[in-house]
N, C-alpha and C positions, 0 to 999 in steps of 0.2 A: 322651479324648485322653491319650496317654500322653510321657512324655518319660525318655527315658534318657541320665546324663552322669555319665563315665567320667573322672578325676583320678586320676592314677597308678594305684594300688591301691584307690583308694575310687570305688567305685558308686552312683551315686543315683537313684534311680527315685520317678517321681512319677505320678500317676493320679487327671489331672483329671476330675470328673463334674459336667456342668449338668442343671438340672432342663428337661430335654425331654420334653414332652406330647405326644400325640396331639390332645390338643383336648376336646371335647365333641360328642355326637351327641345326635338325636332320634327317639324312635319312636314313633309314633303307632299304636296295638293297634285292632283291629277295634270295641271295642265304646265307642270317645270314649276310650279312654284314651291318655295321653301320657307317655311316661318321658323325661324329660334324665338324661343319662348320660354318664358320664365313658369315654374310648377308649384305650386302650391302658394302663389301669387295670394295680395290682399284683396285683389279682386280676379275674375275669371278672364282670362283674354280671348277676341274674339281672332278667329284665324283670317284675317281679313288687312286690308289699309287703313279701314274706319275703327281698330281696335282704339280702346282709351287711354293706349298710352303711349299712342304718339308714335310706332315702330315707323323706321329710317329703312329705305328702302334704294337695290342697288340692282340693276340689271347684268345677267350674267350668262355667257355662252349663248347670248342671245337668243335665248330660246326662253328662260326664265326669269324668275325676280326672286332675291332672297329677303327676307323682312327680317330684321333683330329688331324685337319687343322690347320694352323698358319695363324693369321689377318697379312695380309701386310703392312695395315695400322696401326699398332701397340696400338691396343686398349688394351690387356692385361696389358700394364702399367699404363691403368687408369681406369681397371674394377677390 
């Protein structure tokens, strides 16, 4: 959101930003795997262990692994 306001000669410009997300998604991979992932992310996540942001990783019903991704853009401090 931007706002512009104009007093004689003086210009003031302002440029509001909220933290707006896309949310969170889930993908379930062919072999029981499961990634939670962050959507609209400041960078792209790979669906993988070697993604860039470090996802923590937990084994489950022993047959799969779920991975929770980390928002780079740090939306966790305001969801």
């Amino acid at each position: 959101m931007e706002l512009s306001i104009r007093i004689g000669r003086l210009h003031l410009h302002l440029e509001l930003h909220t933290h707006q997300h896309d949310g969170w998604d889930t993908t379930h991979v062919e072999d029981g795997t499961v990634h939670i992932h962050p959507v609209g992310d400041t960078v792209v996540h790979t669906l993988d262990e070697a993604c860039a942001c470090g996802p923590t990783s937990e084994h489950v019903n022993h047959t799969g692994v779920l991975y929770t991704h980390h928002s780079l853009d740090g939306r966790e401090r305001y969801e």
